[in-house]
CHARMM-style PDB file with segment names, atoms N, HN, CA, C and O in Angstrom:
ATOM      1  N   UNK     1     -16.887   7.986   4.429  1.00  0.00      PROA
ATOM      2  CA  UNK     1     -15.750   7.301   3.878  1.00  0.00      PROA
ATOM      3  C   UNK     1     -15.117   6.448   4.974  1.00  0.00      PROA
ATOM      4  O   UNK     1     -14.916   6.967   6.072  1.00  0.00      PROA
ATOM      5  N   UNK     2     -14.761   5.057   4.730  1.00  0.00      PROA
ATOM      6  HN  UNK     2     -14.925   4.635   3.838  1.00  0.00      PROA
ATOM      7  CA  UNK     2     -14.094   4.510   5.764  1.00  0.00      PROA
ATOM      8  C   UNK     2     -12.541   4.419   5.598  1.00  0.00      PROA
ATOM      9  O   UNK     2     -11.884   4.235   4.573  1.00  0.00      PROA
ATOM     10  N   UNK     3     -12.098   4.617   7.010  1.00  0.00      PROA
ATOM     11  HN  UNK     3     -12.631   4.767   7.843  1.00  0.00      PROA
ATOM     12  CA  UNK     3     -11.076   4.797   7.209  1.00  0.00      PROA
ATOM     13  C   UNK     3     -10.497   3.686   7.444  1.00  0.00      PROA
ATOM     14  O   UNK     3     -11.215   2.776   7.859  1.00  0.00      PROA
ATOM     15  N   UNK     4      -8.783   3.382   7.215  1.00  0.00      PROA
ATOM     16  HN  UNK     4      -8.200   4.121   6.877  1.00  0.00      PROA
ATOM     17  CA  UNK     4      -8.300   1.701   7.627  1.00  0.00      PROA
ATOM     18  C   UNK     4      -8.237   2.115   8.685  1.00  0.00      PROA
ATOM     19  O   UNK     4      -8.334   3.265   9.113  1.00  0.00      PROA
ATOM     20  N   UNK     5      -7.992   0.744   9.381  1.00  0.00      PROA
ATOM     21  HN  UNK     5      -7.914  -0.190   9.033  1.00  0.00      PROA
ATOM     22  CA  UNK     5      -8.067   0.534  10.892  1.00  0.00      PROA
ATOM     23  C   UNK     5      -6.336   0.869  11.082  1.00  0.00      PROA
ATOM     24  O   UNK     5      -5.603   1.074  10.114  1.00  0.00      PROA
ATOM     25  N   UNK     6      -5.871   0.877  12.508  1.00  0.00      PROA
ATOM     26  HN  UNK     6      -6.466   0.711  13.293  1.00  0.00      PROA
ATOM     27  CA  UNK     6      -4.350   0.891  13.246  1.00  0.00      PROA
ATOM     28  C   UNK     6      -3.782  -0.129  12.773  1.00  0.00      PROA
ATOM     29  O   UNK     6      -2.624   0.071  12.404  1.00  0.00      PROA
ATOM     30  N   UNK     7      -4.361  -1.627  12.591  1.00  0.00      PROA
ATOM     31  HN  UNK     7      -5.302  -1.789  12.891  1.00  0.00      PROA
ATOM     32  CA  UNK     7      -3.536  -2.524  12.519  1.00  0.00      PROA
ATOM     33  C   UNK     7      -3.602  -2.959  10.420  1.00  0.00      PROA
ATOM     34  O   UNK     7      -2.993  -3.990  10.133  1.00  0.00      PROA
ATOM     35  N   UNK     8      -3.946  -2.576   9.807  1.00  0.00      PROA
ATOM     36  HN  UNK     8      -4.441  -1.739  10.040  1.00  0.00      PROA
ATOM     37  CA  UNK     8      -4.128  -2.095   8.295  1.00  0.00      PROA
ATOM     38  C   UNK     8      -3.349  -1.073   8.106  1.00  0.00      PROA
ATOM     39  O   UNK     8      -2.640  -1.270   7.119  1.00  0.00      PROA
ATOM     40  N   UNK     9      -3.115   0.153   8.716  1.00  0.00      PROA
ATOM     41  HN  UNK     9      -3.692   0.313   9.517  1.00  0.00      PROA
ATOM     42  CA  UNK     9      -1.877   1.138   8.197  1.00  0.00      PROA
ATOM     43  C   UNK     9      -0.723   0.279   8.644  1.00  0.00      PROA
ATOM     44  O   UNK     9      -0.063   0.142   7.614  1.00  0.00      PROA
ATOM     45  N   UNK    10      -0.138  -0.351   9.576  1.00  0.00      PROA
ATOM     46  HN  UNK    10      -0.674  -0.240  10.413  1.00  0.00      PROA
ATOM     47  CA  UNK    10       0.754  -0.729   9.923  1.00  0.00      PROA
ATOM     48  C   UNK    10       1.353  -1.795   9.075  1.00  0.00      PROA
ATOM     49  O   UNK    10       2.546  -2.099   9.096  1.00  0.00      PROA
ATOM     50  N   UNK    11       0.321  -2.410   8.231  1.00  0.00      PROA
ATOM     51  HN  UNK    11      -0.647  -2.163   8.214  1.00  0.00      PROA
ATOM     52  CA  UNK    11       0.431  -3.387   7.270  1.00  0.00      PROA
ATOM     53  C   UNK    11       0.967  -2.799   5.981  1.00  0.00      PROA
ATOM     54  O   UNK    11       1.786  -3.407   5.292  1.00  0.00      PROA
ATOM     55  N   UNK    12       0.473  -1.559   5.658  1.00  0.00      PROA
ATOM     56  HN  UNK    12      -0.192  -1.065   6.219  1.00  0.00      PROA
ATOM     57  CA  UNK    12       0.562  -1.147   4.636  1.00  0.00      PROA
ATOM     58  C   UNK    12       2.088  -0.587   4.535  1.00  0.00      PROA
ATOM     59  O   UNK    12       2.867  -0.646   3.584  1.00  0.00      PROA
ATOM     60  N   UNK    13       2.296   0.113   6.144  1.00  0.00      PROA
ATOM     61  HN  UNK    13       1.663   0.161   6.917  1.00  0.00      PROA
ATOM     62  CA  UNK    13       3.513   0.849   6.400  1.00  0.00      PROA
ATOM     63  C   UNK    13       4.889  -0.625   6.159  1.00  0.00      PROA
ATOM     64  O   UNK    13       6.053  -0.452   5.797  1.00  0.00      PROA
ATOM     65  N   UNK    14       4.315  -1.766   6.456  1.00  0.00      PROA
ATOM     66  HN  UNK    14       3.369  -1.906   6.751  1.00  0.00      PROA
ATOM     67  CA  UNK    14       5.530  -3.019   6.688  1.00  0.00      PROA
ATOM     68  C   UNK    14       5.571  -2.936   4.983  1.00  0.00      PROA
ATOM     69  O   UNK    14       6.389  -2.276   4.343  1.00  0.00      PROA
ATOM     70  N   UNK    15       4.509  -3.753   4.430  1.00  0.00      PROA
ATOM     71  HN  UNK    15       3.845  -4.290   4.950  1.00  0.00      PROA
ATOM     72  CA  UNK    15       4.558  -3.905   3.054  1.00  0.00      PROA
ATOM     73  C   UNK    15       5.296  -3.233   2.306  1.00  0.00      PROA
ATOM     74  O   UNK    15       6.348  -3.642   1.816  1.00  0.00      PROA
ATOM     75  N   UNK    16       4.606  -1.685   2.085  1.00  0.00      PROA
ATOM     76  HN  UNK    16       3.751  -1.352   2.483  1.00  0.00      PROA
ATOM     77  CA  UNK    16       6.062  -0.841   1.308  1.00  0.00      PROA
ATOM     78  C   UNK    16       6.817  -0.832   1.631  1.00  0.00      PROA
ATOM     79  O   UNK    16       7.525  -0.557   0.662  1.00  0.00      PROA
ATOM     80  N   UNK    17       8.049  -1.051   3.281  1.00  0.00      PROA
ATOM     81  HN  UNK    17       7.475  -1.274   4.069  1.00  0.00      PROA
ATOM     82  CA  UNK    17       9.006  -1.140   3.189  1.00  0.00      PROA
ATOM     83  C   UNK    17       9.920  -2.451   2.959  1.00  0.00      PROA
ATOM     84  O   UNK    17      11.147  -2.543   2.924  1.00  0.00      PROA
ATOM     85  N   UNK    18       9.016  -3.339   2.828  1.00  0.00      PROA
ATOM     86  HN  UNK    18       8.019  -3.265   2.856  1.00  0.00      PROA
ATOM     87  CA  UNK    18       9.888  -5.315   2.264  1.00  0.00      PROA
ATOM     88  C   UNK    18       9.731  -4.705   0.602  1.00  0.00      PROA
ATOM     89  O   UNK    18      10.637  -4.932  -0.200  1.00  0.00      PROA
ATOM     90  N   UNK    19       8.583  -3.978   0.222  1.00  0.00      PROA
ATOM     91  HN  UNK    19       7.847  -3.794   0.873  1.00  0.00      PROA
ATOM     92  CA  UNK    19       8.502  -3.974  -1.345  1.00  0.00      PROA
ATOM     93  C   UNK    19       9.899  -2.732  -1.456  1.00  0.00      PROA
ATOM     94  O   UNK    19      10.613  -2.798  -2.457  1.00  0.00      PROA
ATOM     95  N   UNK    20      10.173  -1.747  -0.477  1.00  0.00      PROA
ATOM     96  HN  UNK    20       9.593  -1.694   0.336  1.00  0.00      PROA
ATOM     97  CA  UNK    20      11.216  -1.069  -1.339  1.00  0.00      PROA
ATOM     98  C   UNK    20      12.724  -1.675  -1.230  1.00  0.00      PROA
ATOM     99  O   UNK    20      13.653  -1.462  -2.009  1.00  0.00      PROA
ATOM    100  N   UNK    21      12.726  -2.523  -0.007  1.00  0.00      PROA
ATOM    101  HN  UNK    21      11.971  -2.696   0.626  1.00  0.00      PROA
ATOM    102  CA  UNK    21      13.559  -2.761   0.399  1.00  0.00      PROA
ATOM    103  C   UNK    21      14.437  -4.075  -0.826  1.00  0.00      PROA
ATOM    104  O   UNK    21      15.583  -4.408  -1.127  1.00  0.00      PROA
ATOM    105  N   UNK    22      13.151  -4.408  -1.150  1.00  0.00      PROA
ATOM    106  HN  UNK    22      12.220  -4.138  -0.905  1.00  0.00      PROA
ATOM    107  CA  UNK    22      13.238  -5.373  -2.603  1.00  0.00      PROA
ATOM    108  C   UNK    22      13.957  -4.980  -3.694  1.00  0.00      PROA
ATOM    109  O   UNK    22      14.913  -5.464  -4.302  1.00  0.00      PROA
ATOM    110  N   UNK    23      13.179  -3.831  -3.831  1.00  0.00      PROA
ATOM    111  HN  UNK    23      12.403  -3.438  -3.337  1.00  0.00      PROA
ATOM    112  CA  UNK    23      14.040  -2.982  -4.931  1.00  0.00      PROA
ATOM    113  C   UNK    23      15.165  -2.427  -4.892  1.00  0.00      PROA
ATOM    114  O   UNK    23      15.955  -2.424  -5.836  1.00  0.00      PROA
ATOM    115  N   UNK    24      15.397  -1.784  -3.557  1.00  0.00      PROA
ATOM    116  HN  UNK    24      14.755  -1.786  -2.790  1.00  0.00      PROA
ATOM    117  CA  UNK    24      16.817  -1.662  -3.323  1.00  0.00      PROA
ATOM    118  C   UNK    24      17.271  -2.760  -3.733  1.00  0.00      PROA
ATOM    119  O   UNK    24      17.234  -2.779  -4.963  1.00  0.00      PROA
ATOM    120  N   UNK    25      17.631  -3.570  -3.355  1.00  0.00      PROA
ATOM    121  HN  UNK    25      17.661  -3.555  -2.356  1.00  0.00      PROA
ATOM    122  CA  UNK    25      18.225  -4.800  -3.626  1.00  0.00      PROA
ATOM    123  C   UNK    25      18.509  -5.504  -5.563  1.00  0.00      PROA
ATOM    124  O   UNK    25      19.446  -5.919  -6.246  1.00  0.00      PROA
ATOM    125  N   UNK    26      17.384  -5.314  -5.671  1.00  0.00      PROA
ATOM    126  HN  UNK    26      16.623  -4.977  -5.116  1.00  0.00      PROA
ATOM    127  CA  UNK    26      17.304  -5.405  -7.214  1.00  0.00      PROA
ATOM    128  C   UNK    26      18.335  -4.573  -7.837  1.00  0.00      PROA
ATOM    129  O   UNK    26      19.198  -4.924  -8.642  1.00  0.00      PROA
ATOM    130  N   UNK    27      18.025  -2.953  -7.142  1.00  0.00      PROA
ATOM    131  HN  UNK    27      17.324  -2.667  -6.488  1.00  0.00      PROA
ATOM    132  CA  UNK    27      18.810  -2.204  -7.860  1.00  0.00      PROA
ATOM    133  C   UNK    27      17.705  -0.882  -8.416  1.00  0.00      PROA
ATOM    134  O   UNK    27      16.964  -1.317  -9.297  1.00  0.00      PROA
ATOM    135  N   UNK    28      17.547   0.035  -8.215  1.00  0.00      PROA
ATOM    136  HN  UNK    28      18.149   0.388  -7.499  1.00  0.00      PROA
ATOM    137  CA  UNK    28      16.759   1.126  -8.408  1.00  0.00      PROA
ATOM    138  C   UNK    28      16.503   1.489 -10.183  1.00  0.00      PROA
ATOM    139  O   UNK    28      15.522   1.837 -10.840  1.00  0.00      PROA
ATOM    140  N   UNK    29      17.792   1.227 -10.470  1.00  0.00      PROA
ATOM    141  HN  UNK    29      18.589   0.944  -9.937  1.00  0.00      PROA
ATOM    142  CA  UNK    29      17.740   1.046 -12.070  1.00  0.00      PROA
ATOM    143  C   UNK    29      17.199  -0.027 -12.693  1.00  0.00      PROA
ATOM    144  O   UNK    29      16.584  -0.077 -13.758  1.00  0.00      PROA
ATOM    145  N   UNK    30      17.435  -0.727 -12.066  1.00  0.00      PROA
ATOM    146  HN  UNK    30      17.935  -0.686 -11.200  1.00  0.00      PROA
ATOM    147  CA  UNK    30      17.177  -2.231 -12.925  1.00  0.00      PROA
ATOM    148  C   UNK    30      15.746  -2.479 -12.665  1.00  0.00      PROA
ATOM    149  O   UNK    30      15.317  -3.459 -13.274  1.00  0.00      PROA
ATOM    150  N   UNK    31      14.585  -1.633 -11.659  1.00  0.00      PROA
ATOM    151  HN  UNK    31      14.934  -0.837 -11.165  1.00  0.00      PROA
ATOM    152  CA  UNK    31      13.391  -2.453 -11.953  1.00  0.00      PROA
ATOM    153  C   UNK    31      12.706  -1.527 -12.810  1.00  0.00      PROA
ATOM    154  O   UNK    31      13.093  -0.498 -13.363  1.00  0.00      PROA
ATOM    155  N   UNK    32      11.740  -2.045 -12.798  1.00  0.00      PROA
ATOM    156  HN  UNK    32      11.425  -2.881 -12.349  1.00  0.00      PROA
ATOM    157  CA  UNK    32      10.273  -1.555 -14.000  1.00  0.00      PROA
ATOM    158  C   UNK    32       9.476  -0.047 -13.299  1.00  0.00      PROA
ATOM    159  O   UNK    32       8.883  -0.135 -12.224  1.00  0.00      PROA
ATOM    160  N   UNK    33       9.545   1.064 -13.930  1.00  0.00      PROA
ATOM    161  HN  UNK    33      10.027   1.136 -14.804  1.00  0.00      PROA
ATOM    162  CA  UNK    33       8.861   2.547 -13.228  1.00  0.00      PROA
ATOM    163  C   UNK    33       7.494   1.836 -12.518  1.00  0.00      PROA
ATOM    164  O   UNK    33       7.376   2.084 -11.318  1.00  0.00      PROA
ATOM    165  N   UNK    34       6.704   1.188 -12.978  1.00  0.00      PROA
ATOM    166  HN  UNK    34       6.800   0.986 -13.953  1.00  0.00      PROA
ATOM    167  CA  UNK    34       5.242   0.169 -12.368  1.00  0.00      PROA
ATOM    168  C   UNK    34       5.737   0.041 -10.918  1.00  0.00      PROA
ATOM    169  O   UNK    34       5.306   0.423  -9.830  1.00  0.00      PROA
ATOM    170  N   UNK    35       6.630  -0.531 -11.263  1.00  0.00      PROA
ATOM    171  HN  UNK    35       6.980  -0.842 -12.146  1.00  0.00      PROA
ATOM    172  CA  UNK    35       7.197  -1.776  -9.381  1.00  0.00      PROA
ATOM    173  C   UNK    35       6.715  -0.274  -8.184  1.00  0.00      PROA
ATOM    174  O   UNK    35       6.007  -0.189  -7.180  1.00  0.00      PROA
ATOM    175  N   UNK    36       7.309   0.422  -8.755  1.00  0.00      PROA
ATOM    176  HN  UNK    36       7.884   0.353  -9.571  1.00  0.00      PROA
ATOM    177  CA  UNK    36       7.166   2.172  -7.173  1.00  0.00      PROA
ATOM    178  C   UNK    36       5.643   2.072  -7.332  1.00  0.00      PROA
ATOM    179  O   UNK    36       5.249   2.524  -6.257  1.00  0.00      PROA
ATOM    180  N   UNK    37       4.858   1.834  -7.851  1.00  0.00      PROA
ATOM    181  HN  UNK    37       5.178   1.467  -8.725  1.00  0.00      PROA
ATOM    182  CA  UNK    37       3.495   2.377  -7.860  1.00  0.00      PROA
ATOM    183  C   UNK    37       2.977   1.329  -6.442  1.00  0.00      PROA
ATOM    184  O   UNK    37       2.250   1.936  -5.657  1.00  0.00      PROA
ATOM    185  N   UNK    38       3.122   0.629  -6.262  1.00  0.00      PROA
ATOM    186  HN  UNK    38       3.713   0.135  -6.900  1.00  0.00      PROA
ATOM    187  CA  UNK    38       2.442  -0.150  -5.199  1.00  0.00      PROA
ATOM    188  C   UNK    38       3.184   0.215  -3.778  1.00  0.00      PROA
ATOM    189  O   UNK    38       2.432   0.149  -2.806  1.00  0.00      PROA
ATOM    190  N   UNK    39       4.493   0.577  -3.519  1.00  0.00      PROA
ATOM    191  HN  UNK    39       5.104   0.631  -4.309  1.00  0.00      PROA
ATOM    192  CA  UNK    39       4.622   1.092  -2.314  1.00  0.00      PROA
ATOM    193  C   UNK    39       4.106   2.653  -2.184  1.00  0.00      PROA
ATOM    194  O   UNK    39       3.579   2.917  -1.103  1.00  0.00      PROA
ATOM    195  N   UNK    40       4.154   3.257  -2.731  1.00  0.00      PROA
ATOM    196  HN  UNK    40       4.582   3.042  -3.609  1.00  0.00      PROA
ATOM    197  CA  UNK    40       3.724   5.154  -3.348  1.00  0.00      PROA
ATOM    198  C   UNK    40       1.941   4.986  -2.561  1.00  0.00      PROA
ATOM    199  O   UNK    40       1.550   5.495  -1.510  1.00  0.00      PROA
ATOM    200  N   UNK    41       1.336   4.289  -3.323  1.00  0.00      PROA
ATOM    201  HN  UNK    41       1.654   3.875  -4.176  1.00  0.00      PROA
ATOM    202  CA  UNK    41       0.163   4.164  -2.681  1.00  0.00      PROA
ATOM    203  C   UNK    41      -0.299   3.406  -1.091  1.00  0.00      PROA
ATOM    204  O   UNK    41      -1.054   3.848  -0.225  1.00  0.00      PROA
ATOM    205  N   UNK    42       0.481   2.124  -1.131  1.00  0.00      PROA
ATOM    206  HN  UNK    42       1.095   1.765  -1.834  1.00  0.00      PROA
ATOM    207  CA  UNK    42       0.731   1.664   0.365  1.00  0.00      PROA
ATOM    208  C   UNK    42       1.077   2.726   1.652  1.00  0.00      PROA
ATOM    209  O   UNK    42       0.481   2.941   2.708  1.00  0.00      PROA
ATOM    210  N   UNK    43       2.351   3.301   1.049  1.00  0.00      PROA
ATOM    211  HN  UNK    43       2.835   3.127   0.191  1.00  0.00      PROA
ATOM    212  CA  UNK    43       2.644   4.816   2.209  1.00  0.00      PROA
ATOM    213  C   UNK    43       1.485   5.614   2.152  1.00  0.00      PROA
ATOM    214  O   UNK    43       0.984   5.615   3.276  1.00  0.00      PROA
ATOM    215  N   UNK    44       0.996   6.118   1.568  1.00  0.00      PROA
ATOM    216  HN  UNK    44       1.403   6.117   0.655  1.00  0.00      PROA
ATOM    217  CA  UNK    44      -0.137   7.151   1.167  1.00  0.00      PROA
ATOM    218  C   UNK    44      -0.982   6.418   2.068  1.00  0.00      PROA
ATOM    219  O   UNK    44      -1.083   6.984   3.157  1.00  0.00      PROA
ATOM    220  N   UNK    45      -1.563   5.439   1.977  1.00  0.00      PROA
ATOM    221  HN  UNK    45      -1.481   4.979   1.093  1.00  0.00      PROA
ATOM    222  CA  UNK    45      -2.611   4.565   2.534  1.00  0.00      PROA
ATOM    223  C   UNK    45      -2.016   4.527   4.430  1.00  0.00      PROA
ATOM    224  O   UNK    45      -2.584   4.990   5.419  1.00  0.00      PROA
ATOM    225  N   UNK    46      -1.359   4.157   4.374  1.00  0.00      PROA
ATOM    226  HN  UNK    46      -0.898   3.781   3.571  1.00  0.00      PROA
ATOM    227  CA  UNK    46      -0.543   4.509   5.815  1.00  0.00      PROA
ATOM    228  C   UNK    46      -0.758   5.284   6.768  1.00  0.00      PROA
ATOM    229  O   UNK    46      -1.108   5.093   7.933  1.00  0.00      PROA
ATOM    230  N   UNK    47      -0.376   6.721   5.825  1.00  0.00      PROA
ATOM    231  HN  UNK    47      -0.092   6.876   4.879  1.00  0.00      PROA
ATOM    232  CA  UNK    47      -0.171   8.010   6.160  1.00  0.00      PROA
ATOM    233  C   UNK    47      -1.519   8.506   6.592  1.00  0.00      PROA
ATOM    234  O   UNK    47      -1.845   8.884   7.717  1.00  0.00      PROA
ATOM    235  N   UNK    48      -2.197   8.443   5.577  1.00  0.00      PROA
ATOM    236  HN  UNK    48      -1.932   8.136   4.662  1.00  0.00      PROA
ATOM    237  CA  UNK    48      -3.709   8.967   5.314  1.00  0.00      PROA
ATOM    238  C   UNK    48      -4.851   8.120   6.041  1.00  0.00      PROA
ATOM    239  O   UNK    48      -5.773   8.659   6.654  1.00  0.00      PROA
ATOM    240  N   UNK    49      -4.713   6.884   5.924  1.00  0.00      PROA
ATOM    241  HN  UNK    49      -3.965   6.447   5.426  1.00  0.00      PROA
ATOM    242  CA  UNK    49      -5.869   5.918   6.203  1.00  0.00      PROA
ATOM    243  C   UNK    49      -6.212   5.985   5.465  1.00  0.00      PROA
ATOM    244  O   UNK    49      -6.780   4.894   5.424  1.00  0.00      PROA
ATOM    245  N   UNK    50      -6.560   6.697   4.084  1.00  0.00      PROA
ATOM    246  HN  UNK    50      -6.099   7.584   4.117  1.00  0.00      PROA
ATOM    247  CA  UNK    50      -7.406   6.218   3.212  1.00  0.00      PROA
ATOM    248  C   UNK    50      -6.917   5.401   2.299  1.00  0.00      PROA
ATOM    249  O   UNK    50      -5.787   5.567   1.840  1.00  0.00      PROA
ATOM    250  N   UNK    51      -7.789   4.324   1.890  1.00  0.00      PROA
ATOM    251  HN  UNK    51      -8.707   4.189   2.262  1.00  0.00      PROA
ATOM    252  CA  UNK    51      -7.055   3.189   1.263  1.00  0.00      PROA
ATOM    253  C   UNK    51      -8.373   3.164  -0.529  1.00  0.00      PROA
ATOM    254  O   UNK    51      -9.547   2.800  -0.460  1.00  0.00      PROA
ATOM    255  N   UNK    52      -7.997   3.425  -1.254  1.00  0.00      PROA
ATOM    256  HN  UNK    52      -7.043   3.721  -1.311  1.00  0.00      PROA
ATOM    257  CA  UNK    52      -8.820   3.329  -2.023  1.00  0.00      PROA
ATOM    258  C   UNK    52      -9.608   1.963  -2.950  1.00  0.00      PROA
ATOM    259  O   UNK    52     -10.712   1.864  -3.485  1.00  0.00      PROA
ATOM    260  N   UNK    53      -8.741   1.272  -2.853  1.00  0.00      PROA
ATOM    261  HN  UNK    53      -7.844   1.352  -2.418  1.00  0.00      PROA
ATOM    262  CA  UNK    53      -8.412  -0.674  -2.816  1.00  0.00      PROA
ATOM    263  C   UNK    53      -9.187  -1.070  -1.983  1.00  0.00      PROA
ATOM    264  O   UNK    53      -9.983  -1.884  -2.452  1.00  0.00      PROA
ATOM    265  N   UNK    54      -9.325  -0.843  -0.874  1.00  0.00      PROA
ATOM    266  HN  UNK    54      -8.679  -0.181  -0.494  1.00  0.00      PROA
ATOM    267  CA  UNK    54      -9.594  -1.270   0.618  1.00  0.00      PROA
ATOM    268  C   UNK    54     -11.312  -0.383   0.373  1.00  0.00      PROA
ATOM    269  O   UNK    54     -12.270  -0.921   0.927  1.00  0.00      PROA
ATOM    270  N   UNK    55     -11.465   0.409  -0.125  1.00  0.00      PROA
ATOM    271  HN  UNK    55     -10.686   0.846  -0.575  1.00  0.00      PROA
ATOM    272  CA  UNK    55     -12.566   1.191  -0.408  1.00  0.00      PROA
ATOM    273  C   UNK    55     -14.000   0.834  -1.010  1.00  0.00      PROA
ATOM    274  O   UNK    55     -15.169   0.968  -0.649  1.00  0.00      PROA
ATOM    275  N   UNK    56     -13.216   0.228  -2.284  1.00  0.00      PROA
ATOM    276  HN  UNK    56     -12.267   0.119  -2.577  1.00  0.00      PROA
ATOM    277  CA  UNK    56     -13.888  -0.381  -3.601  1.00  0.00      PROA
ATOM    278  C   UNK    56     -14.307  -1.374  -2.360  1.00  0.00      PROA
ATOM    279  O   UNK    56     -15.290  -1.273  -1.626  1.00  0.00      PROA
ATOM    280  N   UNK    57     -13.128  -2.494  -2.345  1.00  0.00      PROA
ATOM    281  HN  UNK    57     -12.329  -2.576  -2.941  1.00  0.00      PROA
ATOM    282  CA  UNK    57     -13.491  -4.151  -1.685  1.00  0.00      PROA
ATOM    283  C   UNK    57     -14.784  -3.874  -1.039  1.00  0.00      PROA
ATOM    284  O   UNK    57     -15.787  -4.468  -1.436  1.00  0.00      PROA
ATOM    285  N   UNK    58     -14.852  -2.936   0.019  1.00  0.00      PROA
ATOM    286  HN  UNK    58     -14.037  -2.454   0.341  1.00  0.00      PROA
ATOM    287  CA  UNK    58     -16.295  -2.750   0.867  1.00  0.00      PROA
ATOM    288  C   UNK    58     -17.032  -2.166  -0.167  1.00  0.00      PROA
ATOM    289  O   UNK    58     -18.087  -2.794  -0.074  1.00  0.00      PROA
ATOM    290  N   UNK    59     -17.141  -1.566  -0.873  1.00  0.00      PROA
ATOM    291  HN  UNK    59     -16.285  -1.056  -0.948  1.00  0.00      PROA
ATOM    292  CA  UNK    59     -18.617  -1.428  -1.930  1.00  0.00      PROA
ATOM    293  C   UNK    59     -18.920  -2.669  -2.578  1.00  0.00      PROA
ATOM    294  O   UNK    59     -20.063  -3.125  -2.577  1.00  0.00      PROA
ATOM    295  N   UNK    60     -18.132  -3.132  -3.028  1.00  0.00      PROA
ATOM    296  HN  UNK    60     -17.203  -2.762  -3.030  1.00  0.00      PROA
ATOM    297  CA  UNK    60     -18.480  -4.375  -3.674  1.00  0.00      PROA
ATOM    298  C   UNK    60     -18.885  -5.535  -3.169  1.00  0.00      PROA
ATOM    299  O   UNK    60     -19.861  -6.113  -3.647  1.00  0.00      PROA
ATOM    300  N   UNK    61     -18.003  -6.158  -1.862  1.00  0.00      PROA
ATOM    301  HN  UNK    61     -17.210  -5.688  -1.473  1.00  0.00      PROA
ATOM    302  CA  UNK    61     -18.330  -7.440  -1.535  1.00  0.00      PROA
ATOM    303  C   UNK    61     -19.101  -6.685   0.019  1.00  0.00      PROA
ATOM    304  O   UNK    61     -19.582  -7.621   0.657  1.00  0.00      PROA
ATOM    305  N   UNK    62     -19.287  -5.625   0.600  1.00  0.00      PROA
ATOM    306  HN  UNK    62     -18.897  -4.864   0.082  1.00  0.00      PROA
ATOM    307  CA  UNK    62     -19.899  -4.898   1.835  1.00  0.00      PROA
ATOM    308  C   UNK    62     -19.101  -5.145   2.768  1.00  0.00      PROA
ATOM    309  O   UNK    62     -18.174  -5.923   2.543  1.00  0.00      PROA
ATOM    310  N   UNK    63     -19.214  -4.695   3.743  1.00  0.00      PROA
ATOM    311  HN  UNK    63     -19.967  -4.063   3.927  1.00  0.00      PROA
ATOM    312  CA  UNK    63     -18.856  -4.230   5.069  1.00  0.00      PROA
ATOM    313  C   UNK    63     -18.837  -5.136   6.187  1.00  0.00      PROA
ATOM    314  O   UNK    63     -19.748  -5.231   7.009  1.00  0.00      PROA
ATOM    315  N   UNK    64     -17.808  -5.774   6.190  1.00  0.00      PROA
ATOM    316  HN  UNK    64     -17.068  -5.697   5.522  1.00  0.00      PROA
ATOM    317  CA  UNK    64     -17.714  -7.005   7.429  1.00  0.00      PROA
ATOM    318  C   UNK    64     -18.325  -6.612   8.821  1.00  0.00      PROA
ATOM    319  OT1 UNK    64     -18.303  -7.415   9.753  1.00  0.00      PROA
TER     320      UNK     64
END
């Protein structure tokens, strides 16, 4: 299984926080239950290295 690289978690770690930081802003009520699903997995991806998105892409288009 490949793992993301240091500079890919760090991406993932920035991303969910402009995407929650968004929502704060919006308002926690006011967005769509969907909108959390893309930072939820970004942290996870972070945390873990495993990126399952990032997973597929290399089966499909291969391994740079």
């Amino acid at each position: 299984m490949t793992k993301a690289s240091k500079a890919m978690r760090f991406f993932f770690f920035n991303a969910a926080t402009i995407i929650l930081i968004g929502i704060w802003l919006t308002g926690f009520d006011q967005v769509h239950w969907f909108l959390y699903a893309v930072p939820v997995f970004f942290l996870f991806a972070a945390a873990v290295g495993i990126c399952p998105g990032l997973i597929m892409a290399q089966k499909i288009f291969g391994k740079d």
